[in-house]
N, C-alpha and C positions, 0 to 999 in steps of 0.2 A: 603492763597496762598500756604503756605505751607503746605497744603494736597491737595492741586489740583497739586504739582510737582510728590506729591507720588503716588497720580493719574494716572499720565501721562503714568506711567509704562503700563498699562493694553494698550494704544495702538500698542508697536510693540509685545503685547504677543496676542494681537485678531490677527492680520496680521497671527503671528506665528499659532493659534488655527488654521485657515483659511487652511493652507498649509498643517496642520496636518489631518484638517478634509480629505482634496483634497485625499492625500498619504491612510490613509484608505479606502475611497471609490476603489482607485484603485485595494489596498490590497483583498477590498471584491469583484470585480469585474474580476481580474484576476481570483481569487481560484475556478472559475465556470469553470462545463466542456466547450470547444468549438464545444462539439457534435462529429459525425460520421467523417469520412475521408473526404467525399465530402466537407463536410461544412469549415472542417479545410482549404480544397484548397484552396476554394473560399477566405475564408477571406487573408489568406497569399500573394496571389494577389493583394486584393485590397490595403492591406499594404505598399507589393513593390511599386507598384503605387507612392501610396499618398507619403510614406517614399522618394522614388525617386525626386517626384516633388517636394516638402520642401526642399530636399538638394539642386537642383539647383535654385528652389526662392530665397534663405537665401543664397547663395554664388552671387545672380545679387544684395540683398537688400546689403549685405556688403561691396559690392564692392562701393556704393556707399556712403555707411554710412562711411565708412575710408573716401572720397572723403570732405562731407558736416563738418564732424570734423575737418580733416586739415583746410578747410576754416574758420573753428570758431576761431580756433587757433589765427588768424592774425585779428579778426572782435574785432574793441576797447568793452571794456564792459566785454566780455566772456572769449577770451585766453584757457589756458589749463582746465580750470576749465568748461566751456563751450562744449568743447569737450570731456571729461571723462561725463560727464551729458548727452550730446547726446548718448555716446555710448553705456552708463547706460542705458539708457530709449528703445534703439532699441535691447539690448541684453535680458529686462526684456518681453517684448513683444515677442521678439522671442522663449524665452522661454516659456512663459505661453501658446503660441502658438501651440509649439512640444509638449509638455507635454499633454493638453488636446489632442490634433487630435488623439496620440500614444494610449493613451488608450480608447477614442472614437473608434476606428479602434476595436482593440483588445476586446471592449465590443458587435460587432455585431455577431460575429457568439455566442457567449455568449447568447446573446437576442435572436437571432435563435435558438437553442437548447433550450432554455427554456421557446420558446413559444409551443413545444410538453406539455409541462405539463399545460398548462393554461396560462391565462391573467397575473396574480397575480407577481407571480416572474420576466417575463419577463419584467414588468415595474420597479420591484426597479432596475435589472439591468442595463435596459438602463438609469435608472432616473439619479443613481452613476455614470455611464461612463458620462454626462453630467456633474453632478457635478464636477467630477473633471476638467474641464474647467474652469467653474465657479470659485468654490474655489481658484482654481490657480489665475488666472487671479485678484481677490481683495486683496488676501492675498500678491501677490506680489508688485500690485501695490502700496498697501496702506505704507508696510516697504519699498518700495523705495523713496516716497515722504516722509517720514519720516525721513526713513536716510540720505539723501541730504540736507533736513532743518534742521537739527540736526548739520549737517557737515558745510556747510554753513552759518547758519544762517539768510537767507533774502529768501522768496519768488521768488522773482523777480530771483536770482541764478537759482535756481531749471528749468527754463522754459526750458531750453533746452533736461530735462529729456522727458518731454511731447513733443517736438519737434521729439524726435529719435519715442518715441511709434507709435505717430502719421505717421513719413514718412514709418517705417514698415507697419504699418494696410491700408495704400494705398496700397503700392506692395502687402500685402497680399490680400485685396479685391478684386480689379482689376485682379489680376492673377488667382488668384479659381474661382474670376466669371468669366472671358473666357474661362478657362480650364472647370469647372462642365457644362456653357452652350454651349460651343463646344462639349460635348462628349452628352449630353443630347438634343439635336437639330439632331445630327447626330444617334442615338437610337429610337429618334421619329419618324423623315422624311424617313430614309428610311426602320427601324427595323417592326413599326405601321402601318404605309402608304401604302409601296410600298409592304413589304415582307406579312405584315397580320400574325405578331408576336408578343406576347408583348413584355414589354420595357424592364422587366428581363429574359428574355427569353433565355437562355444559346449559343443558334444558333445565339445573336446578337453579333457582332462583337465589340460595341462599350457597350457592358454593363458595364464591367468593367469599363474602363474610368468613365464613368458614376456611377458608385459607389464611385471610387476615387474622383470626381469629386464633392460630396457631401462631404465630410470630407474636401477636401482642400479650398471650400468655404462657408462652412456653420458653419463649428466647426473653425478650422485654421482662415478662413476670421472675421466671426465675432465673433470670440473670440478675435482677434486683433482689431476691430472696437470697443466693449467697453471699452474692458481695455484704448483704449486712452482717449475714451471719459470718462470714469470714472478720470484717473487721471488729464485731463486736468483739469475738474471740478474743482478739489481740490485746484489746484492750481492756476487756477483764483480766485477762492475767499479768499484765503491767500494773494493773488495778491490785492485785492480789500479793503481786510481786513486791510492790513493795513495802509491805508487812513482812515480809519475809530475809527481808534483805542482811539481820542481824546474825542471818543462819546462811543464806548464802551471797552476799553483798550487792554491789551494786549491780552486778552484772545481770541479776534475777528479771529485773523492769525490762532489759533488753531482750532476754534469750528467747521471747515471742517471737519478737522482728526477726531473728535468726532463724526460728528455725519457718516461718513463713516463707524469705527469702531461699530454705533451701526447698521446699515445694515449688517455687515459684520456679528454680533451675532444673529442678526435677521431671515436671511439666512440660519442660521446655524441650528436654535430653528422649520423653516419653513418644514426642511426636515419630522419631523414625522407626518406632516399631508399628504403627498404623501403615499395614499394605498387606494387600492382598496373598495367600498363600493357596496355592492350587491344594487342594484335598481339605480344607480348611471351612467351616464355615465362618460366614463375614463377620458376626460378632467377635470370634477372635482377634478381629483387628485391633477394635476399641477394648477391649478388656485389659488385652497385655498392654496395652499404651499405661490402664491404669494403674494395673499390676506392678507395672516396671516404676511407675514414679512411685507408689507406695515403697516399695523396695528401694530406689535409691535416695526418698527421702528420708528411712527411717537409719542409713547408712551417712548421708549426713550430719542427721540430727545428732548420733553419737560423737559423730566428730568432734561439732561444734559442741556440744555439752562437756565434753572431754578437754577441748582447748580451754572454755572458757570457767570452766570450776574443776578440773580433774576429776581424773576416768574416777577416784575412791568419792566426790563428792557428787559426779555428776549424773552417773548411771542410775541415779533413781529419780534424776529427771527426763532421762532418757527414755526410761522404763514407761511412765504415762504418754509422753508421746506415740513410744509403739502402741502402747495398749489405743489411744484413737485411732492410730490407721488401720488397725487390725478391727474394730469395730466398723470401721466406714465401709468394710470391704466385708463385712459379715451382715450388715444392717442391706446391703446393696445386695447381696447375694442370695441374701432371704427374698427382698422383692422382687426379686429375677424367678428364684424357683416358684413364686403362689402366683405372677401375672403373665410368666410367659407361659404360649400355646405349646412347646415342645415337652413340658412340664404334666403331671397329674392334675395337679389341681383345675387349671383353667379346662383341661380335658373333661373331668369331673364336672365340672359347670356346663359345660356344649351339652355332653350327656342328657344331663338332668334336665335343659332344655324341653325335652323331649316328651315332657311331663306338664307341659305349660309356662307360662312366663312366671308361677308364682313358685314355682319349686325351684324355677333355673335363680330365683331372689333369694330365696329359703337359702342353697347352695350355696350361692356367692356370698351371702352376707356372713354365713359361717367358716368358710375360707377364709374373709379378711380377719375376723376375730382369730382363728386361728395364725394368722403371721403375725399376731402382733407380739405371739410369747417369744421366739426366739430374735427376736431384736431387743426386746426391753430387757433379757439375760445378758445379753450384749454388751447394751449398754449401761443394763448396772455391774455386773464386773467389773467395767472399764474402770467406772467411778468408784469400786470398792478399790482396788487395786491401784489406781492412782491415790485416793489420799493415803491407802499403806505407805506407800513412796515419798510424797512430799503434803498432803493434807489437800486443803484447800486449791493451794495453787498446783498440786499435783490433777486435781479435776477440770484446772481452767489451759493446763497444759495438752490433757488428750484433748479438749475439743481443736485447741491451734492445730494440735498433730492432725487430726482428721480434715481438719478446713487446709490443709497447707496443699491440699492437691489442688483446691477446687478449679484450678487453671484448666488439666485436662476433665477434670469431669462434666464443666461447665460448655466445653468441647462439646463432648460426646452427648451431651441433652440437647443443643440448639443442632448438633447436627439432625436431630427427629423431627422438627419440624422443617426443616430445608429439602430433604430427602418426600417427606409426606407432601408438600408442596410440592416438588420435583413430579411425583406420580398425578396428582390431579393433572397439571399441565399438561403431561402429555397425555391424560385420559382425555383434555378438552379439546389439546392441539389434533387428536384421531392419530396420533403415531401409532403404526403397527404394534401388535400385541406383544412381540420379542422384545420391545423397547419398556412396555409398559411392565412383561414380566422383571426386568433387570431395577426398573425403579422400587416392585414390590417386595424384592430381594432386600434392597436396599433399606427399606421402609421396615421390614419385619425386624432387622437390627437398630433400626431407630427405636420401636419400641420397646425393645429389650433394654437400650439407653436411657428413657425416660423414664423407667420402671426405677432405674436403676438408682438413677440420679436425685428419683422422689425417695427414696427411702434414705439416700446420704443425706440429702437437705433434710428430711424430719428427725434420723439419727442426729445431725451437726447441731440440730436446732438444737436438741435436748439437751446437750452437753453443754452450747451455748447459752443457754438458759439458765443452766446451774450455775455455770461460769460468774455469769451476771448477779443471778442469786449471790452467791459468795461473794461480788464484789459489791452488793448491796447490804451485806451483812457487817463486811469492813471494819476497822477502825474509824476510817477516813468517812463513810458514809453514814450509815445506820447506828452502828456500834451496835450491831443485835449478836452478842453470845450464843445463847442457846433461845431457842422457840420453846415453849412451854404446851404441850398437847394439853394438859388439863385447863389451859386457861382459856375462859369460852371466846374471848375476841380470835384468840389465835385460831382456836376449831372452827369460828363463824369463817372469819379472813377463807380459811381450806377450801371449807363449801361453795363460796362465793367464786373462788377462782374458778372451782370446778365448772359452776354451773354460768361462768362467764363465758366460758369456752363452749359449752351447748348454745347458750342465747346467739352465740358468734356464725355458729356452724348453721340453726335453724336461718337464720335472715339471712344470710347468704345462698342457703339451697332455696329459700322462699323468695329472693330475687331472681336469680334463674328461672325460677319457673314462672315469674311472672313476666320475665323478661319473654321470655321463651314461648311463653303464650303469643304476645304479639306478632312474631317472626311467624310461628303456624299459623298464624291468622293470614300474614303477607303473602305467604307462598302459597297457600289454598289458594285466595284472591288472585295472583297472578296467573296460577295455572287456570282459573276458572273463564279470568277475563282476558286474558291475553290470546288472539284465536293466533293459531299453530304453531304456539310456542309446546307442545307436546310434538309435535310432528318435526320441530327444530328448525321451521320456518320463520319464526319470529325469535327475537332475542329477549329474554329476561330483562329486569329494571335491575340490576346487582345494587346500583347504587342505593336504593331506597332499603334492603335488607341491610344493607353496611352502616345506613344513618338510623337503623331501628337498634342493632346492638351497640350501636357508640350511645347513642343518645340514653337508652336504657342503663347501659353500663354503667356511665357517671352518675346517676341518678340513683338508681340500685345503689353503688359503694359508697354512699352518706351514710346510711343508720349504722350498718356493720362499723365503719371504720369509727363514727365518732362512738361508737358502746365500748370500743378497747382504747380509747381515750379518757373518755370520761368515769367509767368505774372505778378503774386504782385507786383515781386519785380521790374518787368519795370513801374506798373502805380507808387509805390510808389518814384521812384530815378528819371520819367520824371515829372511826375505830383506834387509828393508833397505827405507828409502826411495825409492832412485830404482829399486830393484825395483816397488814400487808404482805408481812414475810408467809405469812402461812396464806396469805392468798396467791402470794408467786407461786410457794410449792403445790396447792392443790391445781391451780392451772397448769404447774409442768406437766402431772401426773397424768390428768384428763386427758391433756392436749394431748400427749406423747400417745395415750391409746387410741384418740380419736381418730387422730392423724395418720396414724397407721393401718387402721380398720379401714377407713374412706379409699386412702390412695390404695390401698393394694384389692381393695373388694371393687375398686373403679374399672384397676387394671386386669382382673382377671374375666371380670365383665365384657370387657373390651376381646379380650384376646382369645377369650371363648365362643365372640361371635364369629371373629375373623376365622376361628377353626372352622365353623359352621361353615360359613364361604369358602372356606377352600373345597367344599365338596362333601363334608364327613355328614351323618345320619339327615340327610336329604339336599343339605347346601342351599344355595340362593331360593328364595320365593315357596321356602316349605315352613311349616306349620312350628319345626323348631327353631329356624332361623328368625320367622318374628317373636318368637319367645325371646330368644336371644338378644334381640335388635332391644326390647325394655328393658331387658336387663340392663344392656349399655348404653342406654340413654338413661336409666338411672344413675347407675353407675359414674358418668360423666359428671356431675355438679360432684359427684364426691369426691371423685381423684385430681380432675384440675380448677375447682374453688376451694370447695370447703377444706379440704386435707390439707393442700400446700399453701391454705395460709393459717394455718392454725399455727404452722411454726415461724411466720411473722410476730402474729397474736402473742404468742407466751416470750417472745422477746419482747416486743413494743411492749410492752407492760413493764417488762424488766426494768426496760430504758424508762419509761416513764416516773416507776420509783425509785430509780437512781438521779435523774434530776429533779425528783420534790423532795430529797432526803434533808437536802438543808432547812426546807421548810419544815420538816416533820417535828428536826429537831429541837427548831425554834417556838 
């Protein structure tokens, strides 16, 4: 026992490694040129922007984060201790937040100027600017849940840490996806459509927005979306752990933090296989990075489960951990086959195209229904097979095993919007076309990444969910046994979650689109009044497009965010506790379909027009390509609002009736 204290040490020194790695990637990523003057503009702008819009999201999120603390304050159970923990957990997110977007931002014109020189270098660039999201993002979570159980001493203390993360990565999601598909809706309909430009095309009014608009929800958003799901993770099954401790002792509370930290070095070990291989397509780069840390974290994990309870007690804790990563990498791979262009499916979709915009909807919306069977097989194996193994905490252990990568995965999604930024740049800076094909290279592997990263974050979510569930069911929390299907509160609770997750998803696409109305309204108006901003004599207003989706944004993610605040906690104080429990599980169910329908019927939307554009059944400016083009402007509110934040939604709920559990019971 006492070399496993001496032990312990090397967790908050990985966290620390984690932070270290983050801060040099930046190091190596700022010391690149940012290219010509033109390019420097461009990016300085999109900075303004995004920098802009972060200061007013993060002054509406604290304003209410001060609001939800005071209230813990006076909530039996928590008190001050409760609110330092909340504040803890929405200032660690907030930061891991700014930090990556900051130099995300600051790595795209970096990626544009070094896509003049080849493929090669402008990937580790943008791979690092990714990385440090990543990095950030584990290394902080892992020492803050560290140092709160350390300080504390109980699990169950700690929840409100994960509560603050979690209520930021709503406002964060929700907001960047109205904001990126309010400026990217208004870019398409009337920049593609109406003008007969493309979408970075420097004469469009809304390009910009549309740049910022990728970093404040794709880097910023789900960078905040894992990192809670990661720490929630941890701390459900310390949660869960220790009910379990009579069977396998103390060491059960800790074996999260292990095997977290061995993703974390895993992550770390993944980076040298990101480079380029002649005969190779560039996806390969980022895949095996992933591949390889699934693989040496699940060769850790054994270890450490073998040290720490031996190989005869420990291998069936071992056992759910594989079974997560093996799901994260199936749940990923499924979204790769339905939304990338090299695939059937989204081919299937260009196709149909061809038939109108309502057949190419018809298509896509039955593609996404159709991916969402072989992930929820996935994922319920994972969870049948994990509690064979250890029960409860056997299902709070795959979700840790699947969250213990998110370092490189977190990598390879922010690298998609760095790379996509990179290409507009130099579409606005007029860099020769050999530059601009080497960014689009680039670009078609970001979205293969995004695809990728959306379906781990809504797998993670689901697992995560449960996780929570079960630590809501507890001893220590709820004391809920068993749910009772024949009991109508419990069946009502079911419905309600269900149909909490629809109310969630419609105000969210009906913000978008109202948002999104005004933007077309802008850009008609400028192209109309603006004389020879067509002809590229005049320069667009960017900044008035940029204050229509910031300002819509915040505005827009009031109703959604307060409707997943405020329901829990009425089914839970009319209905009853195990009302609530069956309203957690009918929101996982919902959510887990919803969520996967939208992102992946977003993405194949997407990537069946980009087929169109590359030339296939008539390409730019033909009769199937605006087919196309609605499709992916529907499309668009599904896969980066509605979808990735449903798997906020069915956690924040979690979190939510885990911290009224005392009042429930009182």
């Amino acid at each position: 026992m006492g070399e496993q204290l001496d032990l312990s040490l090397l967790l908050p020194i990985t966290g620390f490694i984690a932070l270290v790695v983050a801060a040099v990637s930046a190091r190596l990523v700022l010391r690149e040129s940012q290219g010509p003057p033109r390019m420097r503009e461009i990016s300085a702008a999109i900075h303004e922007g995004a920098t802009a819009y972060l200061k007013r999201q993060y002054m509406t999120i604290w304003t209410f984060a001060l609001v939800i603390a005071a209230i813990l304050l006076f909530i039996p159970g928590w008190g001050w201790r409760g609110a330092v923990t909340f504040l803890a957990g929405a200032f660690s997110s907030t930061l891991a937040g700014f930090v990556g977007m900051h130099v995300a931002i600051r790595a795209n014109s970096r990626t544009a100027n070094a896509a003049r020189g080849g493929v090669s270098k402008a990937l580790k660039i943008s791979f690092r600017g990714g990385l440090v999201m990543g990095m950030t993002a584990v290394g902080i979570g892992l020492l803050g849940v560290l140092f709160f159980y350390t300080w504390f001493g109980s699990p169950g203390l700690i929840l409100p840490y994960g509560f603050g993360a979690s209520a930021v990565a709503l406002f964060a999601r929700v907001g960047g996806g109205i904001y990126t598909k309010t400026a990217d809706i208004g870019a398409d309909l009337v920049g593609k459509l109406e003008a007969g430009i493309p979408e970075d095309d420097p004469r469009n009014p809304a390009v910009i927005a549309d740049n910022v608009g990728d970093n404040v929800g794709d880097v910023a958003g789900m960078g905040a979306d894992l990192f809670e799901s990661y720490v929630a993770s941890i701390i459900a099954a310390m949660i869960v752990g220790v009910t379990v401790q009579t069977t396998y002792g103390s060491a059960a509370v800790v074996f999260p933090l292990w095997v977290a930290a061995a993703g974390i070095g895993a992550s770390i070990l993944s980076i040298f296989f990101v480079r380029v291989k002649k005969g190779k397509d560039l996806s390969y780069a980022l895949n095996s990075a992933s591949i390889a840390a699934i693989t040496i974290t699940a060769i850790g994990s054994l270890f450490i489960a073998g040290y720490m309870f031996g190989f005869a007690t420990g291998w069936p804790l071992f056992v759910p951990v594989l079974s997560g990563l093996v799901t994260g990498l199936v749940v990923g791979l499924s979204s790769d086959y339905f939304t990338n262009r090299i695939h059937r499916p989204a081919r299937f979709i260009a196709r149909s195209a061809q038939s109108g915009a309502a057949i190419n909807m018809l298509t896509g919306f039955s593609v996404g229904l159709l991916s969402v069977v072989l992930p929820i097989v996935g994922i319920s194996a994972a969870v049948i097979i994990s509690f064979m193994m250890a029960g409860l905490y056997g299902i709070c252990l795959a979700g840790v095993g699947m969250l213990s990568v998110t370092g490189v995965i977190v990598a390879s999604d922010a690298y998609g919007p760095i790379v996509d930024n990179a290409g507009g740049i130099v579409e606005q800076s007029k860099m020769p076309s050999r530059v601009r094909k080497t960014t689009d290279s680039l670009d078609s592997v970001g979205n293969t990444t995004k695809a990728i990263c959306k379906g781990f974050a809504i797998g993670s979510a689901a697992l995560t969910a449960i996780a929570l569930f079960a630590a809501y069911a507890s001893p220590q929390m709820a004391n809920i046994q068993t749910l009772n299907l024949l009991d109508s509160t419990v069946v009502a609770g079911f419905f309600l979650g269900g149909a909490t997750v629809a109310l969630f998803c419609a105000l969210t696409i009906l913000a978008v689109g109202r948002n999104a109305f005004r933007m077309v309204k802008e850009v008609r108006r400028q192209f109309r009044e603006i004389p020879g901003l067509m002809e590229g004599k005049a320069k667009p207003d960017y900044k008035r497009c940029i204050d229509i989706a910031t300002h819509g944004a915040l505005k827009e993610l009031i109703v959604p965010s307060a409707s997943a605040l405020v329901i829990p906690l009425a089914v839970g104080f009319i209905l009853g506790k195990a009302a609530l429990g069956g309203f957690l599980a009918g929101s996982i169910g919902v959510g887990l379909v919803l969520a996967l329908l939208m992102a992946n019927a977003g993405g194949a939307w997407d990537n069946a027009k980009k087929y169109v554009e590359l030339g296939h059944f008539g390409g730019k400016g033909s009769k199937t390509h605006t087919a196309a083009v609605v499709g992916d402007t529907v499309g668009d509110p599904f896969k980066d609002t509605a979808g990735p934040s449903i798997n906020i939604l069915i956690k924040l709920m979690s979190w939510i009736a885990l911290i009224s559990a005392p009042l429930l019971l009182a």
